[in-house]
C-alpha positions in Angstrom: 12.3 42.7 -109.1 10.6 39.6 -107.6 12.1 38.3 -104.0 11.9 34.4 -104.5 12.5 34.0 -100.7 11.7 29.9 -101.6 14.3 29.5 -104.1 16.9 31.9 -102.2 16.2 30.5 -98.7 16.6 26.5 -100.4 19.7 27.6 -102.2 21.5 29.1 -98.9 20.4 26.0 -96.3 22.0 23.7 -98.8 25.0 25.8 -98.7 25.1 26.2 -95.5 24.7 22.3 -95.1 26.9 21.5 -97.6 29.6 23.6 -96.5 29.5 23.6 -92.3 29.4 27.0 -92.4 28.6 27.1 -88.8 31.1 24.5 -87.3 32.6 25.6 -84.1 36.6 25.0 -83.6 37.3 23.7 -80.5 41.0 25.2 -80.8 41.1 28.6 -82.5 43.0 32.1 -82.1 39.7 33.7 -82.3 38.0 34.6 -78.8 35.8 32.1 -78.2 31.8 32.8 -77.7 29.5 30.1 -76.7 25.9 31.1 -77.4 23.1 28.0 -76.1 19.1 27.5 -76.1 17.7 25.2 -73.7 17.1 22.4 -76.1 13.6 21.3 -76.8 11.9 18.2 -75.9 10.7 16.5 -79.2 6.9 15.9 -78.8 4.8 15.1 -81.8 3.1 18.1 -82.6 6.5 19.5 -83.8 7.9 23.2 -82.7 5.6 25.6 -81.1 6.2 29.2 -81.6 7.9 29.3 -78.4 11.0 27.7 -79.5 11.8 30.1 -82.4 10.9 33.3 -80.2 14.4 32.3 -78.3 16.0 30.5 -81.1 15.8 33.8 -83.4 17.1 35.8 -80.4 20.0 33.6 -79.7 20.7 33.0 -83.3 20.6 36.6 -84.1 22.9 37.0 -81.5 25.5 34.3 -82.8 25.6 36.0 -86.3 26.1 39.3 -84.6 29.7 37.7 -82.9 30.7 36.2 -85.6 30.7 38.8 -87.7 32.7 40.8 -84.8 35.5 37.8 -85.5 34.7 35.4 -82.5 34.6 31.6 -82.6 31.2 30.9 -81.9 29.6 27.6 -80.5 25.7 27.6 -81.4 24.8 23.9 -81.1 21.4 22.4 -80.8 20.5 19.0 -79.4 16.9 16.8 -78.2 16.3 16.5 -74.5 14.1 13.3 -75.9 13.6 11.6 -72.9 10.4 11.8 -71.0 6.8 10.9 -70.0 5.1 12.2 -73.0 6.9 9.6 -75.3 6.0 6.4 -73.2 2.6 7.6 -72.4 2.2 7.6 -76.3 3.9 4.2 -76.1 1.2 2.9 -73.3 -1.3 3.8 -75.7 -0.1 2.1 -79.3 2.3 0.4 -78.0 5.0 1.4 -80.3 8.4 1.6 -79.0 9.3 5.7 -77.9 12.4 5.0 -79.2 10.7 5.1 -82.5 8.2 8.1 -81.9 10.9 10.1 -80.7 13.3 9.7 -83.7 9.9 11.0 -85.7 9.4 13.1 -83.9 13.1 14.5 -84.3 13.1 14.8 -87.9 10.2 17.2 -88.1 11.9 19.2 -85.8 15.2 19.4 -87.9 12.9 20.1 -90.8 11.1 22.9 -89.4 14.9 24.3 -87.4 16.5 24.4 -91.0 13.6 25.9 -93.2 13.6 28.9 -90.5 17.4 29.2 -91.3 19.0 29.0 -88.1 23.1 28.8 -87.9 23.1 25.8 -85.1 26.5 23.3 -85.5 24.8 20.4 -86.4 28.0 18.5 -86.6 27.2 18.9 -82.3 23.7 17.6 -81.8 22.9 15.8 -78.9 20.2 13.6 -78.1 19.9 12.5 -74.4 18.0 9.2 -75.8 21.1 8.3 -77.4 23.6 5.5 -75.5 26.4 7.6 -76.4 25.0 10.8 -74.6 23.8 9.1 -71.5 26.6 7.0 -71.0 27.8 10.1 -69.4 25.2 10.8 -67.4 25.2 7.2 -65.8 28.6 8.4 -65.5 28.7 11.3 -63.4 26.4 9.2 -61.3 28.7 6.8 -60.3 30.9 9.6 -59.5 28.2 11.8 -57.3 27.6 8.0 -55.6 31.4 7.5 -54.7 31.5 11.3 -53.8 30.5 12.8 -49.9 30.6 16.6 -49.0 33.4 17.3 -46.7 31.4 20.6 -44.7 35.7 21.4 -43.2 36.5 22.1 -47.3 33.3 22.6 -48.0 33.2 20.9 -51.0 32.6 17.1 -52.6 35.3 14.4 -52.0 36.2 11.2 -52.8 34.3 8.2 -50.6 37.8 6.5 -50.4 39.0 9.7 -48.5 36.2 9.5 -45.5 36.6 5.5 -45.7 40.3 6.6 -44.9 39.1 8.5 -41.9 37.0 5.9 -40.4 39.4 3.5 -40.7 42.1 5.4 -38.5 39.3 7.0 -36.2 36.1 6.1 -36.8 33.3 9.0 -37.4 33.3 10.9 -34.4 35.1 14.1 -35.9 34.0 14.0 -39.5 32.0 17.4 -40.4 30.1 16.4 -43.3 26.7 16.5 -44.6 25.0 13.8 -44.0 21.5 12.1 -42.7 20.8 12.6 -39.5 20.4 9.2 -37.6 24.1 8.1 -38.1 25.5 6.7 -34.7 29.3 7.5 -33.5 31.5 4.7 -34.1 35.4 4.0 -33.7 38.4 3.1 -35.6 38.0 -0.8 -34.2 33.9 -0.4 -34.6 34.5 0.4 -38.4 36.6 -2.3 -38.6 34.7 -5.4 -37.4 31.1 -4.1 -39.5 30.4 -6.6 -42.3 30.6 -5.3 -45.6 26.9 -4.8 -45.6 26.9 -2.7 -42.8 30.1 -0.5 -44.1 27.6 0.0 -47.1 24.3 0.8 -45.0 26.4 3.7 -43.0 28.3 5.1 -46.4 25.0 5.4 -48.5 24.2 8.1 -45.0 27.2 9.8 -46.6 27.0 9.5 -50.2 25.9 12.6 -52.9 23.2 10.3 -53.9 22.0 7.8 -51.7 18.7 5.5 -51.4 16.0 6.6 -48.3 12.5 5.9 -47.7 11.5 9.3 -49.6 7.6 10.8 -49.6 6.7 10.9 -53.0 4.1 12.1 -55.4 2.8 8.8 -56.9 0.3 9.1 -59.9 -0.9 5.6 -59.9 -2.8 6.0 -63.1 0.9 6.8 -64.9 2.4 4.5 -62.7 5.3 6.9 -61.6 6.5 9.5 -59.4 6.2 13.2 -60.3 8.3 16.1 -59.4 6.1 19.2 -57.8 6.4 21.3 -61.1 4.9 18.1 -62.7 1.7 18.6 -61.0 -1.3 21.3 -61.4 -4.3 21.8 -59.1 -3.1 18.7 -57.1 -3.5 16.2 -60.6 -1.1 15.3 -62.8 0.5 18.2 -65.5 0.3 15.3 -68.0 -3.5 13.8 -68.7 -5.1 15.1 -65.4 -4.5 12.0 -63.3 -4.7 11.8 -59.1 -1.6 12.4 -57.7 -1.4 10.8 -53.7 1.7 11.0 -51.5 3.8 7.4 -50.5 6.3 6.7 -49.0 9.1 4.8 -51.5 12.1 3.7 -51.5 14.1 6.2 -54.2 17.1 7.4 -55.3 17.7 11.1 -54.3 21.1 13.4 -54.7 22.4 16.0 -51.8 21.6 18.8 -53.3 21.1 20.4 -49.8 24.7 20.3 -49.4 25.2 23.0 -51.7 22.6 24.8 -50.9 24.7 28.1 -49.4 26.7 27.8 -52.3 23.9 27.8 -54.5 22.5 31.1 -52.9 26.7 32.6 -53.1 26.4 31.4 -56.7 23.9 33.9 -57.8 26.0 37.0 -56.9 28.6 36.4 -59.5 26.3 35.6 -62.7 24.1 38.1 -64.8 20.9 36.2 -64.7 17.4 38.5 -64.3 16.7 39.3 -60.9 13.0 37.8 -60.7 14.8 34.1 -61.6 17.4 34.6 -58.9 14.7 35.9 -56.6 13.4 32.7 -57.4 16.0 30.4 -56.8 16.7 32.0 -53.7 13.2 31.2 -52.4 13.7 28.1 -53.5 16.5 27.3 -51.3 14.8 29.4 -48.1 17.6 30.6 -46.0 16.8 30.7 -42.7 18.6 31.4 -39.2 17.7 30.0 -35.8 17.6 27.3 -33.7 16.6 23.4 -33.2 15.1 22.4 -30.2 14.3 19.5 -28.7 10.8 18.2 -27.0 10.5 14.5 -24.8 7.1 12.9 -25.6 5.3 12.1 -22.5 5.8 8.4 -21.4 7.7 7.6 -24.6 11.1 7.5 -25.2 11.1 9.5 -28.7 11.7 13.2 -28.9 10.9 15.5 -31.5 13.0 18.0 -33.0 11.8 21.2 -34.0 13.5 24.7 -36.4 12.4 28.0 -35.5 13.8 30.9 -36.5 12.1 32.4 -33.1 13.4 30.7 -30.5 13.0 33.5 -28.1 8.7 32.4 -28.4 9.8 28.9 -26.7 7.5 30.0 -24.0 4.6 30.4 -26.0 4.4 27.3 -27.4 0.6 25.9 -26.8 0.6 22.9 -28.7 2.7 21.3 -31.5 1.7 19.8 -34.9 3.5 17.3 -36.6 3.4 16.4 -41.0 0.7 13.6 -40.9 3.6 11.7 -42.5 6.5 11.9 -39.7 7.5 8.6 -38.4 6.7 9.5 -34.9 3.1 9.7 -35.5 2.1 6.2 -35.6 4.3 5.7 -32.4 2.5 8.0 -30.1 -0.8 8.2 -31.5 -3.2 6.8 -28.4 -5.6 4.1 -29.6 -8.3 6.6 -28.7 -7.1 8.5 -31.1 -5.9 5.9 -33.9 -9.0 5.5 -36.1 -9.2 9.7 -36.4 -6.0 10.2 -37.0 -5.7 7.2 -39.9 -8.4 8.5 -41.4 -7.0 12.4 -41.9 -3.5 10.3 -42.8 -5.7 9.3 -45.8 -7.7 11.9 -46.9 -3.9 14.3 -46.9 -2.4 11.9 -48.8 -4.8 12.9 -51.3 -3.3 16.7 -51.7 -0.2 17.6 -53.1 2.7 19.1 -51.4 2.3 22.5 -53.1 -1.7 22.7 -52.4 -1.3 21.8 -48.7 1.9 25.1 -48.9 -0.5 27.0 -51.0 -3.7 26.9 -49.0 -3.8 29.4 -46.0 -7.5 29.6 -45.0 -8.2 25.6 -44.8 -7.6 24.8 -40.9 -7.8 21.0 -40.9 -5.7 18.5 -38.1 -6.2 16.1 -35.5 -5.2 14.9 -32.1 -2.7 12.8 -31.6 -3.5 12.0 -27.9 -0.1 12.3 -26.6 1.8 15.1 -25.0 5.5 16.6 -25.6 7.3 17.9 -22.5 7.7 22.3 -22.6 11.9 21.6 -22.2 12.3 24.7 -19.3 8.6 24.5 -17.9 8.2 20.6 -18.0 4.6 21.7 -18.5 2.4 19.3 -21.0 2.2 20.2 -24.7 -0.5 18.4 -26.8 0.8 16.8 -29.9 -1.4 17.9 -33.3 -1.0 16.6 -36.6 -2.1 19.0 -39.4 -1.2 19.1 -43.6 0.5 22.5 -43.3 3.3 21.2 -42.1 5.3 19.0 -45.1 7.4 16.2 -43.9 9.9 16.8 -45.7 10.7 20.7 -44.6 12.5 20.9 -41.6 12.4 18.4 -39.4 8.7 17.8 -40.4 7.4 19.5 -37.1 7.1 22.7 -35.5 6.4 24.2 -32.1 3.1 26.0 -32.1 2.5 29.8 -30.6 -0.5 31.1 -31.7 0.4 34.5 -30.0 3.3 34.8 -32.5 1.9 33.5 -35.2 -1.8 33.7 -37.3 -1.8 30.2 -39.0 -0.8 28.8 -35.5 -3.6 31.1 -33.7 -5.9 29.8 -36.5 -5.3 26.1 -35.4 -5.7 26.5 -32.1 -9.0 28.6 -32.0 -10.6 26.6 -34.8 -9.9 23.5 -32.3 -10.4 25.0 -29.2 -7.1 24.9 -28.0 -5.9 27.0 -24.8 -3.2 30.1 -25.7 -1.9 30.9 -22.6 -1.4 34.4 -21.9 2.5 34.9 -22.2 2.6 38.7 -23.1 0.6 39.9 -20.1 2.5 43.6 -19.8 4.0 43.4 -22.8 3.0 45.7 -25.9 1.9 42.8 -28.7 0.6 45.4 -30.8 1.4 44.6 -34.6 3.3 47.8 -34.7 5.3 46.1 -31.4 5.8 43.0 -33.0 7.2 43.9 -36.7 9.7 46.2 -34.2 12.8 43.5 -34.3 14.5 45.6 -31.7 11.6 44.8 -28.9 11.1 41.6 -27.7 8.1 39.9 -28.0 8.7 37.6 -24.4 7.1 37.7 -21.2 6.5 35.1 -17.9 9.7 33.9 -18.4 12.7 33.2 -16.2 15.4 34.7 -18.5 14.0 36.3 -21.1 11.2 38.8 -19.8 12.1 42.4 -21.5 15.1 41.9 -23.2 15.4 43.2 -27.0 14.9 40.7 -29.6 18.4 40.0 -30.9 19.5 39.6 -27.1 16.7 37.2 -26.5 16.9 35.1 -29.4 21.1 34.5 -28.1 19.8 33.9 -25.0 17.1 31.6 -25.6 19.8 29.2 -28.2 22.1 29.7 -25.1 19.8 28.5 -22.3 18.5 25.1 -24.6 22.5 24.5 -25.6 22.9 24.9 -21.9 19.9 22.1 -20.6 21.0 20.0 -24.0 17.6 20.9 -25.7 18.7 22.8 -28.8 21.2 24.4 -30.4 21.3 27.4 -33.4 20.9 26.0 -36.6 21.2 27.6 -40.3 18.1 25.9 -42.0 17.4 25.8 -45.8 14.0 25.0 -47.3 16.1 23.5 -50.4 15.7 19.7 -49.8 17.4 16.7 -51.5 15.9 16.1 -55.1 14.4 12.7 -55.6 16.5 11.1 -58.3 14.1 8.2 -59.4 11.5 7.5 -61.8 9.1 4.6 -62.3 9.0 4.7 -66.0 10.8 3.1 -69.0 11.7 5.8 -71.2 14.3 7.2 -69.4 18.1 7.1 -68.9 18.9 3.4 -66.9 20.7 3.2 -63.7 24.6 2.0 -63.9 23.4 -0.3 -60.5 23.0 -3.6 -59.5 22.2 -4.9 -55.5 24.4 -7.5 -54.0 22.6 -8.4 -50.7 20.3 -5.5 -51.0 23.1 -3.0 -51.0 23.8 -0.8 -54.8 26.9 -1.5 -56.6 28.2 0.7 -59.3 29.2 -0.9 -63.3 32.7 0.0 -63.9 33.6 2.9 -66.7 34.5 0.4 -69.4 31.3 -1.1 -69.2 29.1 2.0 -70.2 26.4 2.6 -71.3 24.4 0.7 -69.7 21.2 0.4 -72.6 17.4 -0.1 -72.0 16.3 -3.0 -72.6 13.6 -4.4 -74.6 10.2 -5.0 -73.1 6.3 -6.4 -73.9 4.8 -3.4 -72.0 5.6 0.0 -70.8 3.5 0.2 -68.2 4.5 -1.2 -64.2 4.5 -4.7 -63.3 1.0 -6.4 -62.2 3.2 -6.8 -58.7 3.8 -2.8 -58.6 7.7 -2.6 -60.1 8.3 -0.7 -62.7 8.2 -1.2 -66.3 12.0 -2.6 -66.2 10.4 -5.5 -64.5 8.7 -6.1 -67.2 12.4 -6.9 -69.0 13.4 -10.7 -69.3 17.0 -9.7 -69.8 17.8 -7.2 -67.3 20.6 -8.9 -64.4 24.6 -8.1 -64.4 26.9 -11.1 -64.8 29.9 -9.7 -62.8 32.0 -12.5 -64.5 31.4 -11.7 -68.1 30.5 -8.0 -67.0 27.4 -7.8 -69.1 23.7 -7.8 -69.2 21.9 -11.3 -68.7 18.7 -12.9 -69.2 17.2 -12.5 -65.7 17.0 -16.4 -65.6 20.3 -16.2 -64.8 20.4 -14.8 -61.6 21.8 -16.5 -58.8 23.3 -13.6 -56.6 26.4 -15.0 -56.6 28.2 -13.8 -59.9 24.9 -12.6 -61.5 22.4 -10.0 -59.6 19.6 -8.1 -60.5 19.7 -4.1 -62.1 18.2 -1.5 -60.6 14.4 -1.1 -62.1 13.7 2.9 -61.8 15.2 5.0 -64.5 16.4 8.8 -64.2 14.3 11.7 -64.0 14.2 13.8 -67.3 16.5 16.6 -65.5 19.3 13.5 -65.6 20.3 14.5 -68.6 19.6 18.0 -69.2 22.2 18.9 -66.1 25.3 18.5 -68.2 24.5 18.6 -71.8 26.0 22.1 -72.1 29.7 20.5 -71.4 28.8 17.6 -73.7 28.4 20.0 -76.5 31.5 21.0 -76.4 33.3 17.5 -77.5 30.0 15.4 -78.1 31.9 13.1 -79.8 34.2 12.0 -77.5 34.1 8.3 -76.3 36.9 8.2 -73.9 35.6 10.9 -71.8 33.2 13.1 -71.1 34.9 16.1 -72.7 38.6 16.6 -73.0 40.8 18.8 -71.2 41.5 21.2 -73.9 37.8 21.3 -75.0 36.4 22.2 -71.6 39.4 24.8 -71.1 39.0 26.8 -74.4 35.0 26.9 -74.2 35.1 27.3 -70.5 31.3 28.0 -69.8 28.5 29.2 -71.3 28.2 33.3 -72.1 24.8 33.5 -73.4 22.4 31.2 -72.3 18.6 31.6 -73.7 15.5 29.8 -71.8 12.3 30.2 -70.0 12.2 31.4 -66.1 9.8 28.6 -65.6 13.1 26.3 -65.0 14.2 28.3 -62.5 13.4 25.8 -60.1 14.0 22.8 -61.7 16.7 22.5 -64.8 18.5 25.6 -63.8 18.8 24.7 -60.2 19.9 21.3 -60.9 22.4 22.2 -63.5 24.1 24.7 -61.3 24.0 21.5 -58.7 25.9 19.8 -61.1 28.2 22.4 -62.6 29.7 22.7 -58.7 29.6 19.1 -58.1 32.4 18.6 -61.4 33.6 21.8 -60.4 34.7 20.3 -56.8 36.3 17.1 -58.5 38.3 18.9 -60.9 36.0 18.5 -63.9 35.1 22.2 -64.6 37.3 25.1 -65.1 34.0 26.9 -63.6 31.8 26.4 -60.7 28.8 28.3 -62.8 27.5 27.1 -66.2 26.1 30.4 -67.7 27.4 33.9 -67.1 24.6 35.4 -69.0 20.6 33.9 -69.2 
């Protein structure tokens, strides 16, 4: 007998179509089981065999349960916003919006003729207004949220204003940016508005600061790190520079502990958590504090030595930290603008990746040793990242080979600190011996004791204190292209405001070209109706503006993670237009149990989705701080 697999496979898909025969329940006496892909992104060439090698795993997985009598929620979706659609866009000029929805319906095709049992009465695009009006909407709540270090855990903004209202900032513990002066009760009070706003955006979960950026100018936007190979752009091979821009970034530093606690309690493979907790780079020491000579700047360093403060020969600062054009000696000026140049060139992860390129140069001015007083020459080199750390370290090439590297390559004296000590390499990986010499309070005591001591001698002098440091730095939330989800924002007087709930979604708007502005904004500003009229509480032609009742909208859009952060919740009430899921939804479904996806995310999606997930956890969204038991 003949197996028509055409005819049987056609007659099945319709009946399965016909019939939902894999709609979920949201309320059901049957155990609930919630098995998820990580949805694809819809480019033109249509599905490539990765997709169905975790789609027939997952989907094998979801018959197996329900045939054991569970409820199961297999939904599928599009994550159909991104570069790849407006760079086709730049190039015929058709609108993405059109591409994509193409590019959509060969992938249903190709999902149903290989007979998977996805609840298609649950798809999601993130394209679509009514998906990303939820994602502009837990951004207005991450903007009017600030991480409260005593609970440890987000908060409402109206709960610190509370505080600095009754006694200024003096005793708030929060996580926050670093140049925030103390202020009182009555200071608070007589700011102007504007300045109330300057100092909460220092608070804020998201918050706009001058941010070093990978620019691609030849794609007119900013990439993420994992959106760059061999120093050019993932996407057509452009340049890629670093610039300093004005961006939108989110506090995910502030969970970073959490993040690492996190991976304890789900069953994810060990290699992805090992991972992650790279990623995040937990680190224990101290922060100590240098004068510059005949300035009135100092410079901060981490170390997690702190006991090797004495052999400290030089220091080197990122060729981007703000300090450098400060002290930099006009002897020194046209040497060091020129290396500023040529490392603007590299990416972050080729200037962490390459170990045997020594390259720097001399700043001409001197820090002060902080127990010695003795003059330490200031360096600038592109192994150090401004953005790691305080975007500095303390140098001691004794301790260290990169360091001893540095300094031989540029003739630099290492002053003998270990005379009568054993430096051996067997010595040194021996955590119990110390590694100190010539010093006044530190000269043979173990390690441990000399590390306490050292953090206890610079709390003592006020140069330092010890410090928990985390490589994990905030995630730059901005992006200078069209196709992407808007921003619910629009500035009065410079400073953001947020569009109210009941005004959401906030929709792209039309525009000529897709590509930036001939002044350098991005391809928003190429919109002719894109300003807020606070009165009517709509969008406006932008001839309207008169920063009075109408202002102009924020130009980035959100990066392509925006949306991929939450659409797990969303699929479990993806048609609700009140709210982002209901109470009863999010209760029975609770997380996800199975979730199926590449470990190439591990840095980016699955990172900032677990961001997320505590985030709505904290404010009461979430039954559960984790997203996926099982990946």
């Amino acid at each position: 007998m003949q197996y028509n697999f055409n005819e049987i496979e056609a007659k099945w898909q319709k009946y399965w179509a016909e019939n939902q025969t894999f709609k979920a329940e949201n309320n059901s006496e049957k155990e609930k089981f919630y098995v998820l892909d990580m949805f694809p992104y819809p480019s033109g060439a249509g599905l490539h065999v990765g997709h169905p090698l975790g789609y027939i795993a997952s989907d094998i997985y979801a018959r197996y349960k329900r045939h054991k009598g569970f409820n199961v929620l297999h939904p599928q979706g599009y994550d159909s916003f991104g570069l790849p659609a407006e760079q086709y866009a730049i190039q015929t000029g058709q609108h993405p919006a059109i591409t994509t929805a193409a590019n959509i319906k060969t992938y249903r095709r190709q999902l149903d003729q290989l007979g998977f049992s996805f609840d298609w009465s649950r798809e999601v695009r993130t394209s679509s207004p009514e998906y990303y009006k939820w994602t502009q909407w837990i951004f207005i709540q991450i903007f009017n949220s600030w991480y409260n270090t005593d609970t440890d855990k987000a908060e409402d903004i109206d709960t610190l204003i509370s505080v600095f209202e009754a006694e200024g900032n003096a005793n708030v513990n929060a996580v926050c940016d670093d140049d925030i002066a103390i202020f009182s009760a009555e200071d608070w009070t007589n700011f102007s508005d504007v300045e109330k706003q300057e100092i909460l955006l220092k608070y804020r979960l998201t918050y706009l600061a001058d941010t070093e950026v990978n620019w691609c100018p030849a794609l007119g936007t900013v990439l993420a790190n994992d959106e760059i190979v061999n120093g050019v752009s993932e996407r057509g091979g452009h340049p890629v520079v670093r610039k300093k821009m004005t961006q939108w970034s989110m506090r995910i530093s502030a969970y970073a502990q959490r993040l690492l606690d996190g991976l304890d309690k789900i069953d994810w493979p060990q290699p992805l958590k090992d991972s992650q907790t790279n990623w995040i780079g937990r680190s224990q020491g101290a922060s100590a504090i240098f004068n510059v000579k005949d300035h009135e700047e100092k410079i901060e360093v981490f170390t997690t030595r702190p006991d090797t403060i004495f052999g400290v020969s030089f220091m080197t600062l990122a060729p981007e930290h703000e300090l450098v054009g400060k002290i930099t000696t006009a002897e020194q000026k046209a040497e060091v603008e020129a290396y500023i140049e040529a490392t603007a060139k590299r990416s972050e992860r080729d200037r962490m990746a390459d170990v045997k390129t020594i390259s720097g140069a001399f700043t001409g001015a001197y820090a002060e040793h902080p127990f010695t007083k003795e003059p330490i020459p200031i360096w600038i080199g592109d192994y150090v990242l401004a953005g790691y750390g305080t975007g500095a370290v303390m140098s001691v090439p004794c301790g260290d080979q990169r360091d001893y590297d540095f300094a031989k390559h540029f003739n630099i004296d290492i002053p003998n600190v270990f005379e009568g000590v054993d430096i051996s390499e067997e010595a040194f990986a021996d955590k119990e011996k110390t590694v100190i010499a010539n010093s006044d309070f530190l000269n043979g005591l173990p390690y441990k004791k000399a590390m306490k001591l050292a953090i206890y001698e610079l709390e003592k002098i006020g140069h330092g204190e010890g410090k928990i440091n985390y490589r994990l730095r905030d995630a730059v939330f901005s992006r200078q292209r069209y196709w992407g989800e808007p921003f619910p924002v629009y500035y009065v007087d410079g400073m953001p405001q947020m569009i109210a709930k009941e005004h959401l979604p906030i929709e792209l708007p039309e525009v000529e070209k897709y590509l930036p502005t001939e002044t350098g904004e991005p391809p928003l500003g190429n919109a002719e109706v894109w300003a807020w009229d606070t009165v009517a509480n709509k969008v406006v032609n932008n001839s309207e503006i008169n920063n009075t009742t109408v202002f102009p909208l924020e130009l980035n859009t959100m990066p392509g993670w925006a949306g991929s952060s939450q659409y797990f919740n969303r699929y479990m009430d993806p048609h609700n237009s009140e709210e982002i899921f209901s109470k009863d939804a999010i209760n029975y479904w609770q997380d996800v149990d199975l979730y199926i996806g590449g470990s190439e995310h591990a840095t980016g999606h699955l990172l900032y989705s677990r961001f997320w997930q505590k985030f709505m956890f904290d404010k009461g969204l979430v039954p559960k701080d984790e997203f996926a038991k099982k990946l």
